[in-house]
One Martini backbone bead per residue (centre of mass of N, CA, C, O) as a GRO file, in nm:
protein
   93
    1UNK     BB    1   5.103 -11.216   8.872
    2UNK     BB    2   5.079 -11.118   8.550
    3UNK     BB    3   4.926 -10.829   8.680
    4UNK     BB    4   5.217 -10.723   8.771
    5UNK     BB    5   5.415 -10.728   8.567
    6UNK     BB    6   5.259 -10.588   8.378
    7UNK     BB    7   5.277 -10.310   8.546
    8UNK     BB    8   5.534 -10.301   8.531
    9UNK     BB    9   5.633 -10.323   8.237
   10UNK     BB   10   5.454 -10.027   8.143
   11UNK     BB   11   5.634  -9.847   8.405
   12UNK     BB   12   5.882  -9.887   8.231
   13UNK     BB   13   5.832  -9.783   7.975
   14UNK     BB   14   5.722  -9.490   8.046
   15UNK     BB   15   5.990  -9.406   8.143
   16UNK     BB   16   6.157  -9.470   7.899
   17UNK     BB   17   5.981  -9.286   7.706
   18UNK     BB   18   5.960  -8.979   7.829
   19UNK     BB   19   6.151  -8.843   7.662
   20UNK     BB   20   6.046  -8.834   7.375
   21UNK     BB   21   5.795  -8.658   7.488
   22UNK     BB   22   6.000  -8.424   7.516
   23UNK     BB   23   6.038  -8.109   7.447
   24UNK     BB   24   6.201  -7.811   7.357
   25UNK     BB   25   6.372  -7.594   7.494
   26UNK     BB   26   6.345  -7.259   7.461
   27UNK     BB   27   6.477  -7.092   7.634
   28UNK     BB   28   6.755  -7.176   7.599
   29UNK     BB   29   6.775  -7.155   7.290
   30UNK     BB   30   6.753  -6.843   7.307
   31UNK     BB   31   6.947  -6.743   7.479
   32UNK     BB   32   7.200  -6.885   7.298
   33UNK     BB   33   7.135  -6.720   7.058
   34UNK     BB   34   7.173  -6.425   7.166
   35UNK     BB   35   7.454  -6.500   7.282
   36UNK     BB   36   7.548  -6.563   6.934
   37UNK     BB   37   7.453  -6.282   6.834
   38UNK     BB   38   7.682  -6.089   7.055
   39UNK     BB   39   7.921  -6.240   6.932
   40UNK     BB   40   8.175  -6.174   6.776
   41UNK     BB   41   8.269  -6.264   6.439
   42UNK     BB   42   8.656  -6.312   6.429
   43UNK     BB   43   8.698  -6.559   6.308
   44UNK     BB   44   8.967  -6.760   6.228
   45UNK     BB   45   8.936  -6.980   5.914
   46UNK     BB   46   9.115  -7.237   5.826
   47UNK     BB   47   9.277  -7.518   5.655
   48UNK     BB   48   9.271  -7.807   5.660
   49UNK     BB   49   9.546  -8.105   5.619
   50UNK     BB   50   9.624  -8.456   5.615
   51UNK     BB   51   9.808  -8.526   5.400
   52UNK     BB   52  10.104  -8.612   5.249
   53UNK     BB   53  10.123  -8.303   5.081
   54UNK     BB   54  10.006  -8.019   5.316
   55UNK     BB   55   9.951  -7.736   5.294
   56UNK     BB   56   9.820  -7.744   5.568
   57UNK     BB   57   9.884  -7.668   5.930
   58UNK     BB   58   9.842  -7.620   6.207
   59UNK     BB   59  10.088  -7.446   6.226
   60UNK     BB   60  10.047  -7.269   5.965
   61UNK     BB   61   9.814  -7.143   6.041
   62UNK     BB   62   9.902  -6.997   6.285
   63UNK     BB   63  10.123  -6.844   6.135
   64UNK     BB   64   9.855  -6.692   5.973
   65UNK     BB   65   9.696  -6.619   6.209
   66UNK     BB   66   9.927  -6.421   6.294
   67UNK     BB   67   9.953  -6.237   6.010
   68UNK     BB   68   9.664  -6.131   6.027
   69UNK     BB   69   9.685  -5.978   6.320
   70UNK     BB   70   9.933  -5.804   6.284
   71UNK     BB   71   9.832  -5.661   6.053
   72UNK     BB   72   9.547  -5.522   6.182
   73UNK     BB   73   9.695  -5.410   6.384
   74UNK     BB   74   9.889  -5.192   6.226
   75UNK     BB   75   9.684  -5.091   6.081
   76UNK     BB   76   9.548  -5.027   6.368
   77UNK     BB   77   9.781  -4.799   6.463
   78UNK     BB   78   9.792  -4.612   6.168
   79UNK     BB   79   9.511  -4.471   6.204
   80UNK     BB   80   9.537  -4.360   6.469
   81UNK     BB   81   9.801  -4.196   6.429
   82UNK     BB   82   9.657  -4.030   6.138
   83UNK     BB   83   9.431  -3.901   6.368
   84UNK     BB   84   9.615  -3.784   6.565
   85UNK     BB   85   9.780  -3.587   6.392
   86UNK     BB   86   9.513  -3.446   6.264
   87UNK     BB   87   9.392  -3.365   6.569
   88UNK     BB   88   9.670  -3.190   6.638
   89UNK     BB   89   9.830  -2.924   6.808
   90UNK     BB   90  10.098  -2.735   6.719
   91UNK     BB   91  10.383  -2.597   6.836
   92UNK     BB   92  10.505  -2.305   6.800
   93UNK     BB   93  10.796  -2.092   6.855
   0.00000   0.00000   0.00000
């Protein structure tokens, strides 16, 4: 009877024990690697703050990434435009 526990508890020792074992799936970290370094880094990170007199909140940040995306947006509107007229033939009559 205690020889049947004894390999009962053993058994169960080792499944629980088996994650331990598992060395880390190298496949997955290489692709996820890959991956996250094929995604341009673009992301605009402002500090948040939640004190009681909070120079930042989400609101404010919100509203300051809409103003840097859209200084950027115009600014690249403007190259674009200063590019085609430098590079377009005006028509004389």
């Amino acid at each position: 009877m205690k020889k049947h526990h004894l390999v009962a508890i053993s058994t169960l020792s080792l499944i629980v024990a088996m994650p331990a074992f598992a060395g880390p799936n190298w496949d997955v970290i290489r692709s996820d690697e890959q991956h996250a370094s094929q995604e341009p880094d673009n992301q605009i990170i402002l500090p948040l703050d939640h004190g009681p007199r909070a120079l930042s909140t989400p609101w404010v940040n919100k509203q300051e990434q809409f103003e840097i995306v859209s200084h950027e947006q115009k600014a690249q509107s403007v190259r674009v435009a200063a590019h085609a007229a430098k590079h377009t033939k005006t028509r004389t009559q």
